[in-house]
RODO-2510 file (C-alpha; in nm, 4 decimals, decimal comma):
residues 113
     n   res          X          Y          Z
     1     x     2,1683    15,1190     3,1763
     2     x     2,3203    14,8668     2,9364
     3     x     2,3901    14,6042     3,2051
     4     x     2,0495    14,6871     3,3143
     5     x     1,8916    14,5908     3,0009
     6     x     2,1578    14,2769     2,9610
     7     x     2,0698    14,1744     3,3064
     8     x     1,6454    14,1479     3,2129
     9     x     1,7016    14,0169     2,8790
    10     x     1,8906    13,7264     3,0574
    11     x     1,6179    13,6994     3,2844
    12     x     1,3422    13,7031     3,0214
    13     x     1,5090    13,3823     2,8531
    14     x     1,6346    13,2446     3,1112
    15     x     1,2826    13,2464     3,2850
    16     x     1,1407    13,0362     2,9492
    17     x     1,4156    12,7882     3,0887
    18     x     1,3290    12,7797     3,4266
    19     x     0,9409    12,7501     3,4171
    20     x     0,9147    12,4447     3,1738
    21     x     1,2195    12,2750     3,4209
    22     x     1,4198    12,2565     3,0813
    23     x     1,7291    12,0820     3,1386
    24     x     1,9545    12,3840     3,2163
    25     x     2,2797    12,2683     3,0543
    26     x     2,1092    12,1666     2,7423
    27     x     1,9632    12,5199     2,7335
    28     x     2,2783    12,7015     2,8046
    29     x     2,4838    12,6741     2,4770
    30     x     2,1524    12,8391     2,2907
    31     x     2,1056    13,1236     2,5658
    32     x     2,5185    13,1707     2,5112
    33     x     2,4715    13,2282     2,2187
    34     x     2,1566    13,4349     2,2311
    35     x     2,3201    13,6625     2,4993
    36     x     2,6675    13,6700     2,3154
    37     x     2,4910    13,7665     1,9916
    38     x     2,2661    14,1033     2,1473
    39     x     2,5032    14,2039     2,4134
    40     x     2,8383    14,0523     2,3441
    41     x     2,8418    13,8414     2,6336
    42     x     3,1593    13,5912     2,6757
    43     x     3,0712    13,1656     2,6755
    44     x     3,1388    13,2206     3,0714
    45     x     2,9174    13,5396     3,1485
    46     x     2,6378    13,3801     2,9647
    47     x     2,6918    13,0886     3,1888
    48     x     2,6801    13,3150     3,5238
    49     x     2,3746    13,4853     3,4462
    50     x     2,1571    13,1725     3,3800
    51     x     2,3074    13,0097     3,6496
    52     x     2,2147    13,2954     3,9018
    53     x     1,8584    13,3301     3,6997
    54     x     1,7843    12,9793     3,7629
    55     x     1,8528    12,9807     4,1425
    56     x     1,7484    13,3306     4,2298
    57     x     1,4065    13,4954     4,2742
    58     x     1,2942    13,7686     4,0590
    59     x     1,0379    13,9815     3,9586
    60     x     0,9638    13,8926     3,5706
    61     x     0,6760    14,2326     3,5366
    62     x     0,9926    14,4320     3,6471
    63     x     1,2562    14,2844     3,4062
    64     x     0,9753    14,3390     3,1129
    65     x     0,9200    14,6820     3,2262
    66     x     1,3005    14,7623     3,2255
    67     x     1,3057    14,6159     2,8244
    68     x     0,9766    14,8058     2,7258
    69     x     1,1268    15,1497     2,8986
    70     x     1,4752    15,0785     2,7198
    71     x     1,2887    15,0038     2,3498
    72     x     1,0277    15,2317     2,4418
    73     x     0,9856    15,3089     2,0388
    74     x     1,2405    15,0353     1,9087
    75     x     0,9656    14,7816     1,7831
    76     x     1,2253    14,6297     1,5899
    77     x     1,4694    14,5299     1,8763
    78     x     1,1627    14,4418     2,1025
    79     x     1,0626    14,1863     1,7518
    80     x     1,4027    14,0341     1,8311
    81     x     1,3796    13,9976     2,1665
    82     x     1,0536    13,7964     2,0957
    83     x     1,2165    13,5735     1,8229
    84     x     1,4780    13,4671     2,1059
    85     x     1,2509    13,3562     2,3345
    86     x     1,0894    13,1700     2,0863
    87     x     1,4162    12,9851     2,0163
    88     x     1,4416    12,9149     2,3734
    89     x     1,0578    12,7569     2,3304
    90     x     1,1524    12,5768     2,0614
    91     x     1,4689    12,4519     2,1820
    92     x     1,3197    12,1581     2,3868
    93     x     0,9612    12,0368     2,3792
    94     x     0,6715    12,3101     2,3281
    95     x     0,4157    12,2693     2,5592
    96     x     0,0565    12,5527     2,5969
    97     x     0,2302    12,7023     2,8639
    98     x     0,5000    12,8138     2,7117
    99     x     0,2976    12,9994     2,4493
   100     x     0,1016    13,1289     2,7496
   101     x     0,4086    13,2556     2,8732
   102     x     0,5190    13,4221     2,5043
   103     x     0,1772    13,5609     2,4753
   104     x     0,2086    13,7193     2,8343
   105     x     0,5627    13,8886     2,7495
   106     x     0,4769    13,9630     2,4405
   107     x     0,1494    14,1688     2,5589
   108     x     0,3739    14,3474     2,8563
   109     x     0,6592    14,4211     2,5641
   110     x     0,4290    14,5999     2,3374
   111     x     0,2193    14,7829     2,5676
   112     x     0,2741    15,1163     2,5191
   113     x     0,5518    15,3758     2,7259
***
């Protein structure tokens, strides 16, 4: 289940990347870190999984549905997951869209189980 959760978290900021067309390997030392940080993810695995996020399709609704089912009743850890996205927003230039986008996962995260 943990690579589960590792795998949609990646997604998640790695989507906040990809939508605002966010120069990728500007981007990647702060998802590195974000990833290495909450899941102990290696420089290199980091790496992999927003280079796969940014050429691969996926279903966003399904990777926030996979978080809020995992931290169910862990407000706390779904907090944190919100305060690294918005280091990913604020990372490069903040646009409306990308506080659509926060609002939107934000909404999906704390809906309840």
């Amino acid at each position: 289940m943990e690579k589960k959760i590792k795998r949609s978290v990646a997604i998640l900021l790695a989507h906040i990347i990809k939508i605002d067309n966010r120069d990728v390997e500007k981007g990647a030392p702060l998802f590195c870190q974000l990833m290495g940080s909450s899941f102990d993810c290696d420089q290199e695995e980091a790496k992999t999984f927003l280079k796969q996020t940014m050429n691969e399709e996926y279903d966003l609704d399904e990777h926030i549905a996979i978080i809020n089912d995992a931290l169910c009743d862990d407000k706390l850890s779904k907090m944190h997951v919100m305060e690294q996205i918005n280091h990913i927003i604020y990372s490069d230039t903040i646009t409306p869209e990308d506080y659509k986008e926060f609002e939107k996962i934000k909404e999906a995260l704390f809906a309840s189980c």
